[in-house]
C-alpha positions as CSV (number, residue, x, y, z in Angstrom):
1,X,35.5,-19.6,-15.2
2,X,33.8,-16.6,-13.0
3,X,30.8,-18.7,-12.7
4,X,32.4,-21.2,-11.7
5,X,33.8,-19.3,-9.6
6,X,30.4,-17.7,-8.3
7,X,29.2,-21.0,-7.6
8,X,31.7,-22.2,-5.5
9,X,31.6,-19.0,-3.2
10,X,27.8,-19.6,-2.9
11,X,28.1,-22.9,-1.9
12,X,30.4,-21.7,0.6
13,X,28.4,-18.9,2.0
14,X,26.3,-22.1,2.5
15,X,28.3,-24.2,4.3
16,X,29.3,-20.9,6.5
17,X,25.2,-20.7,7.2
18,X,24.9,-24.5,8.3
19,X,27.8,-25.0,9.9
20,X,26.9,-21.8,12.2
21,X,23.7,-23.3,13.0
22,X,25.4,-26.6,13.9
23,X,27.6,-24.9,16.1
24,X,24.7,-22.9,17.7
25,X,23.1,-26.3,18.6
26,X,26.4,-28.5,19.3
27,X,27.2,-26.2,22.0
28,X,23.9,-26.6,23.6
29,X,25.8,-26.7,27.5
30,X,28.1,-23.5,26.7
31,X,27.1,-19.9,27.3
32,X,23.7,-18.5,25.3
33,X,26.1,-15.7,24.2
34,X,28.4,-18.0,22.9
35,X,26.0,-19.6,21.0
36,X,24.2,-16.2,19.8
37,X,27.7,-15.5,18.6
38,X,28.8,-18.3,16.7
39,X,25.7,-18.3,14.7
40,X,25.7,-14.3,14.1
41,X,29.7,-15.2,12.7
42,X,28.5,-17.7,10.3
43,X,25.6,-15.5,8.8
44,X,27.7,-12.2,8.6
45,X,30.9,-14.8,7.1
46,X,28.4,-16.2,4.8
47,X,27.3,-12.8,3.8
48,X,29.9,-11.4,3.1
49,X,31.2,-13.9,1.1
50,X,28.2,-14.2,-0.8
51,X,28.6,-10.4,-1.7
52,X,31.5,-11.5,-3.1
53,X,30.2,-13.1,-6.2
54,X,28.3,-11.9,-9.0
55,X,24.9,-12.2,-7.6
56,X,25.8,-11.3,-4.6
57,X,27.1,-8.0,-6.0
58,X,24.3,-7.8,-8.2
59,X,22.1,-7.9,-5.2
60,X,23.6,-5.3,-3.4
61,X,23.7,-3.1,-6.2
62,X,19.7,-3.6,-6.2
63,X,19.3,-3.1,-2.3
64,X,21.1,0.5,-2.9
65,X,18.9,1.2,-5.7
66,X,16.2,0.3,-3.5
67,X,16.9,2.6,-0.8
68,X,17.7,5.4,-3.4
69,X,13.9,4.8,-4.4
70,X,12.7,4.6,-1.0
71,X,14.4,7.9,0.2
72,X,12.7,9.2,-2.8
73,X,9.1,8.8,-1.5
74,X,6.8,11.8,-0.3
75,X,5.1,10.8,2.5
76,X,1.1,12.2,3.0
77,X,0.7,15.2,6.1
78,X,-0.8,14.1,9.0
79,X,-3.7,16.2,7.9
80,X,-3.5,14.3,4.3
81,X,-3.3,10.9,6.2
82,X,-6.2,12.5,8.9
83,X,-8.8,13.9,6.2
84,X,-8.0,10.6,3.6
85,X,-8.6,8.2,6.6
86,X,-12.1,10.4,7.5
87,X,-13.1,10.1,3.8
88,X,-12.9,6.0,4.2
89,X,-14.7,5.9,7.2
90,X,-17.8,7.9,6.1
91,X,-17.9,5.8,3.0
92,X,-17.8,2.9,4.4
93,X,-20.5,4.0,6.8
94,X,-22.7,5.3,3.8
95,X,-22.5,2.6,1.5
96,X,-23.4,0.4,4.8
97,X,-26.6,1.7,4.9
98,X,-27.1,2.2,1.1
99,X,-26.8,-1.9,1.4
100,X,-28.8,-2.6,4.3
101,X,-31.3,-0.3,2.7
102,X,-31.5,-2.1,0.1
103,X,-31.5,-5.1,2.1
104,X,-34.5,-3.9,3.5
105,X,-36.0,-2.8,0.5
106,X,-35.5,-6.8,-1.2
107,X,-36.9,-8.3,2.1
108,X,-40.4,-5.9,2.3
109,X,-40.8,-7.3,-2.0
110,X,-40.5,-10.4,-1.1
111,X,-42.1,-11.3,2.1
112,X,-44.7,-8.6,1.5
113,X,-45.3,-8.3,-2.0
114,X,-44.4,-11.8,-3.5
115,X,-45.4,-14.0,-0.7
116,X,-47.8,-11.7,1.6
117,X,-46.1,-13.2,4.4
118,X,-46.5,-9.3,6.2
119,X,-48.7,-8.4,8.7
């Protein structure tokens, strides 16, 4: 019977969504705020009687654990984020030039050596 139940307040929540979305673009002549309000009712309508449900319960039981978890987070120092970021960079620039050596390095066997295209 509760899903039942559940299933009939989703469909609502719904109907609450479309039909503030029709109203936002029904009233196309009236006042933007008007229209910016009427939608805004609909979702917060919808919402809140999604969360009334099982799933909707279930999912705000999983947003709070969420931000439990997020508040839980140690964030790098700037120097952390400064000397981590400094690390990347000078990698990035040595294994550039470990490739284009080696670039250069396949280029002078083969047009040299192999071919004898050099000069």
């Amino acid at each position: 019977m509760a899903n039942a139940i559940d299933k009939v307040k989703i469909l609502g929540a719904i109907f609450l969504v479309v039909a503030g979305v029709a109203a936002f673009y029904s009233l196309e002549s009236s006042l933007q705020l008007l229209r910016v309000g009427v939608l805004v009712l609909g979702i917060l309508l919808a919402a809140g009687l999604a969360l009334t449900s099982g799933p909707g319960q279930q999912a705000w039981s999983f947003a709070k654990g969420a931000r439990s978890e997020f508040r839980k987070i140690v964030w790098p120092t700037r120097r952390d984020t400064i000397q981590s970021t400094l690390i990347v960079i000078l990698m990035v620039i040595l294994i550039g030039l470990f490739l284009w050596l080696l670039d250069q390095i396949s280029f002078w066997v083969i047009y040299d050596l192999f071919l004898q295209l050099g000069e």
